[in-house]
C-alpha positions as CSV (number, residue, x, y, z in Angstrom):
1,X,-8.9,11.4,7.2
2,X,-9.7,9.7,10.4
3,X,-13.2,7.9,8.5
4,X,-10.7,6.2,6.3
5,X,-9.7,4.0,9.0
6,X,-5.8,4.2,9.0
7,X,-3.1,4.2,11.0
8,X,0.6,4.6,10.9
9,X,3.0,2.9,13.1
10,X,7.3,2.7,13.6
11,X,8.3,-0.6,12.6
12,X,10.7,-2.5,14.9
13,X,13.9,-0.6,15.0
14,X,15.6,-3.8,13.0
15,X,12.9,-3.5,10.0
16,X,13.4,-0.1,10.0
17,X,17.0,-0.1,9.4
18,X,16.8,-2.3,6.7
19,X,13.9,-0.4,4.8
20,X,16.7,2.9,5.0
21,X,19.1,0.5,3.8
22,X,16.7,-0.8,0.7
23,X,15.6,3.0,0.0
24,X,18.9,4.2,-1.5
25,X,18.9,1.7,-4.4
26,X,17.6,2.9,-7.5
27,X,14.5,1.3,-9.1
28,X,12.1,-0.9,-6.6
29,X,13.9,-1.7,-3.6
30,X,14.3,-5.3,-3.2
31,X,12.7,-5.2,0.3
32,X,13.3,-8.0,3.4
33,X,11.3,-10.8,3.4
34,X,10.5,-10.2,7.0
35,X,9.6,-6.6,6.3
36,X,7.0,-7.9,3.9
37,X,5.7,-10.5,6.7
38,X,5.4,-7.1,9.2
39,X,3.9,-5.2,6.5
40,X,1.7,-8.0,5.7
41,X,0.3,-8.4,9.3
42,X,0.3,-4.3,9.6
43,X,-2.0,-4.6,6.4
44,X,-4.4,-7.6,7.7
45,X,-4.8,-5.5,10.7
46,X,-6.0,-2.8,8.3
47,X,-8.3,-5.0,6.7
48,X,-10.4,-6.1,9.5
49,X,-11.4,-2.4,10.2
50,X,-12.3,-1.6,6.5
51,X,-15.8,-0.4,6.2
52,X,-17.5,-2.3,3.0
53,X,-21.7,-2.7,3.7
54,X,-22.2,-2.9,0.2
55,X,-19.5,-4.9,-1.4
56,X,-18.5,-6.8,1.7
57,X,-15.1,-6.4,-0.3
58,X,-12.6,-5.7,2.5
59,X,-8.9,-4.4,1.7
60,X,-6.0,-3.3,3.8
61,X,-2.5,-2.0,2.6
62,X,0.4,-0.9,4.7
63,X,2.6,1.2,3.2
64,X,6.5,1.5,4.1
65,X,8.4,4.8,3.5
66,X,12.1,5.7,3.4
67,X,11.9,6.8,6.7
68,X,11.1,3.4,8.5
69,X,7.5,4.4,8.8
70,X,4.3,2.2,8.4
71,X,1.3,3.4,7.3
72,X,-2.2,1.8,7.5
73,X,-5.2,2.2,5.3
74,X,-8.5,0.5,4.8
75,X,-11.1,0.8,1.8
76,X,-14.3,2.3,2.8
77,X,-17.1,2.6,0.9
78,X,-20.1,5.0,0.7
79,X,-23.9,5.1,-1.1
80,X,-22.4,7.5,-3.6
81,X,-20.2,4.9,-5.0
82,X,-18.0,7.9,-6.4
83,X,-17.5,8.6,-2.7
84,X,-15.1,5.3,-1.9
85,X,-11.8,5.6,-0.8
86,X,-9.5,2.5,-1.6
87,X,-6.9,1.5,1.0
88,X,-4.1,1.9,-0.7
89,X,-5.2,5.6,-1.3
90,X,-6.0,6.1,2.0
91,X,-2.8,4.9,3.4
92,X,-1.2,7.2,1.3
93,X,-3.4,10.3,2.2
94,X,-2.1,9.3,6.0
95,X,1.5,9.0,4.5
96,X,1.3,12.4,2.9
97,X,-0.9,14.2,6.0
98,X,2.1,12.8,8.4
99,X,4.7,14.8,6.0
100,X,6.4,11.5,4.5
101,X,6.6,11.5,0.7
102,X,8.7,8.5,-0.2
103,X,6.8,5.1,-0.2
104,X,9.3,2.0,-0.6
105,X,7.0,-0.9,-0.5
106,X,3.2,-1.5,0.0
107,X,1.2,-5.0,0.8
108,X,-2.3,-5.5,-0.2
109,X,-4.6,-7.9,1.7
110,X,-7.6,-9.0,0.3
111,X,-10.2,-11.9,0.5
112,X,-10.3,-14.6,-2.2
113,X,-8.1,-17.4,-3.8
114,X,-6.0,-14.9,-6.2
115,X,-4.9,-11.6,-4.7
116,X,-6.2,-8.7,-6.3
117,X,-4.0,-6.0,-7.7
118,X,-4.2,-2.1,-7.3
119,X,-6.7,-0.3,-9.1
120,X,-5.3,2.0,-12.3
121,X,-6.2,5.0,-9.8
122,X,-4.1,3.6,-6.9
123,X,-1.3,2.9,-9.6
124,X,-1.1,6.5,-10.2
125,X,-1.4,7.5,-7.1
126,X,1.6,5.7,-6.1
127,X,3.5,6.9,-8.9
128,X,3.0,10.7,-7.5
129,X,5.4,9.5,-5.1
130,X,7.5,6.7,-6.0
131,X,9.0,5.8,-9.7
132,X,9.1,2.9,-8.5
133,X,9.0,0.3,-5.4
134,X,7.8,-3.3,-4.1
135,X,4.4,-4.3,-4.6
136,X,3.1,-7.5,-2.5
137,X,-0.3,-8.7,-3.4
138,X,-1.6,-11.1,-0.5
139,X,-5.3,-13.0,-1.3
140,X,-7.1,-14.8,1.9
141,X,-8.5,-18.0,1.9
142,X,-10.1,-20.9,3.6
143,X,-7.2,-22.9,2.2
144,X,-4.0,-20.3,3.4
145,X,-2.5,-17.4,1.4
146,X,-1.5,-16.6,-2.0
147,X,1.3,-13.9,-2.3
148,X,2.5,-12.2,-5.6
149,X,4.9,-10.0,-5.2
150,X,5.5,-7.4,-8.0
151,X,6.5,-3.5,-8.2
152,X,4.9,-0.5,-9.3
153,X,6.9,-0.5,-12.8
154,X,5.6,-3.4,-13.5
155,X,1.7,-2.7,-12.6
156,X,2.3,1.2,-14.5
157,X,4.6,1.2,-17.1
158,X,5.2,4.2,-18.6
159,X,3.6,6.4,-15.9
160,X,2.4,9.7,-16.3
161,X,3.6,12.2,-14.0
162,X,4.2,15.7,-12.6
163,X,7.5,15.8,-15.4
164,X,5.0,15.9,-18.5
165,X,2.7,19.1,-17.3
166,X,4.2,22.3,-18.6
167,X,6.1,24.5,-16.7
């Protein structure tokens, strides 16, 4: 997955010890407000290496697991539309190729006045993994930032997952 531009990173060993704490609750951990400001900067970093020549639509998303862990992804795009990768996607493709399969939290950075929310395919993406967690939706503008923070539940209610597939 190395064309989909991600990375994964420890967090600072005081962030990391309060996304354990967060992880145990049940529902969407309410997550630190300065874990959200790393994440956020993890995620901007992310963005300025996305790959978008036809869009020019850049996005980044960091995505915090249980274990402490920070993973990157970009959105990169190809001339077979089909063929695009969306960076939350890809920051959990480098989540789940590292062996960590518990996401707490994600930030998405994009450009524009409003931030943009995960597409339905991201959604359920994130639901194989979490039932539910923190969502922070960051938009870049001339004029500052616009956060929204939300959480997976609220983005994909009544998700479908592994549970409904016969056994």
């Amino acid at each position: 997955m190395a064309s989909s531009k991600t990375k994964s990173s420890r967090t600072p060993a005081t962030k990391k010890s309060a996304a354990r704490k967060v992880a145990s609750k049940k529902g969407a951990p309410k997550i630190d407000a300065r874990v959200l400001d790393y994440l956020a900067e993890e995620a901007k970093a992310a963005q300025e290496k996305a790959y978008a020549p036809y869009s020019k639509y850049k996005v980044g998303a960091a995505v915090l697991t249980k274990s402490g862990r920070v993973y990157r992804g970009a959105n990169f795009e190809n001339a077979s539309y089909g063929a695009c990768i969306c960076a939350e996607r890809g920051a959990v493709g480098t989540m789940v190729a590292a062996g960590d399969r518990e996401p707490i939290a994600c930030v998405v950075v994009t450009n524009g006045k409003e931030p943009a929310s995960p597409c339905g395919i991201c959604r359920q993406v994130f639901a194989e993994f979490a039932e539910d967690m923190t969502i922070l939706l960051v938009g870049r503008s001339a004029r500052g930032e616009t956060r929204v923070t939300t959480t997976l539940a609220e983005l994909l209610p009544r998700a479908f997952r592994g549970s409904a597939l016969p056994k």
